[in-house]
N, C-alpha and C positions, 0 to 999 in steps of 0.2 A: 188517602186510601178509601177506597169506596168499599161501605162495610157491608151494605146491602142490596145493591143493585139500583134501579134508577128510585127514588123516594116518589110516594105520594103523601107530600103534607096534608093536615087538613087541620084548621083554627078552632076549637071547641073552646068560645070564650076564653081566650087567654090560653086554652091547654094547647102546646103543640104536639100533634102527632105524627110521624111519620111513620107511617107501615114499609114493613121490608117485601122488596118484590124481587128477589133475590135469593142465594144463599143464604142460610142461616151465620152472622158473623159466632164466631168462637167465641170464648170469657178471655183470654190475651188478647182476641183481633179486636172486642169493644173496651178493652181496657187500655189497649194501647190509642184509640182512638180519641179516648175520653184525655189518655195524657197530653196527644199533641195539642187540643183544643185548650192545654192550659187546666186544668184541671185533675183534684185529685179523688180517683175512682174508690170503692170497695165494694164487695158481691155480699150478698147475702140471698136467704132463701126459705123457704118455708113448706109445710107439706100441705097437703089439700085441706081445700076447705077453712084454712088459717083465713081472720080477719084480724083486720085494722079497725080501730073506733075512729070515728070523725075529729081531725087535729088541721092543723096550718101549720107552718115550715117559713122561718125567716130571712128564707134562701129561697133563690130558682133550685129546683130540682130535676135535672136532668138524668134520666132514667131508660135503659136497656131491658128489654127482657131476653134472655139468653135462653132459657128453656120451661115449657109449661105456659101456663097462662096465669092474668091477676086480670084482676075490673076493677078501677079508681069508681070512685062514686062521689062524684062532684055537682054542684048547685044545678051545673048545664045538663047535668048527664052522665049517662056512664060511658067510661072509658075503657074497652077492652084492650087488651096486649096479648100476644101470641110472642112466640123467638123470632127476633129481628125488630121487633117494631123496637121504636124511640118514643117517650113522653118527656116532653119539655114542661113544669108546673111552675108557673109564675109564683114567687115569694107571695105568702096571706090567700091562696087560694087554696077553702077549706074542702078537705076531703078523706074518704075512708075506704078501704082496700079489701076484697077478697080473693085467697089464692082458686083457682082450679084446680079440675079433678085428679090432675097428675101433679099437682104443689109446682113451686116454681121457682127458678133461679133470675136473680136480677142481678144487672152492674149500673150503679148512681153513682153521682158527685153534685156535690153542691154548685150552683155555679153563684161565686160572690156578685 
């Protein structure tokens, strides 16, 4: 299933991003995508202006924004999300989270 339309990856150190150029996928259309890929999803979401303090993850983390935005804030840089993009965060790469101004919905799964 193509969630998004044609991808543009781009490699930020280890972060992968692909922006959606596309339709926005739905929270079932990235949830069912995350399941074929083997993988098990959950959403979660926060309201504006919510931050993350700086942590590492002993997992890849494979992550949807579904709606709103969030900015990772990682060693390389910051990483913005808007609805449809995808971030890929390699296991031990340390970083910390702010939501945007409308808060925001995400779908993640660990990938082992």
């Amino acid at each position: 299933m193509a969630v998004s339309g044609e991808p543009h990856p781009e490699d930020l150190t280890g972060v992968r991003l692909v922006r959606s150029a596309g339709p926005v996928p739905t929270r079932r259309d990235v949830e069912s995508l995350l399941h074929a890929e083997g993988l098990t999803p959950y959403a979660w979401g926060h309201d504006a202006a919510f931050s993350y303090g700086r942590h590492v993850h002993g997992y890849h983390k494979v992550l949807f924004c579904v709606s709103g935005s969030i900015v990772f804030h990682t060693d390389a840089g910051d990483v913005a999300l808007g609805p449809g993009d995808r971030m890929e965060l390699p296991s031990g790469v340390g970083h910390g989270a702010t939501v945007g101004a409308t808060g925001v919905e995400c779908v993640e799964a660990p990938r082992p």
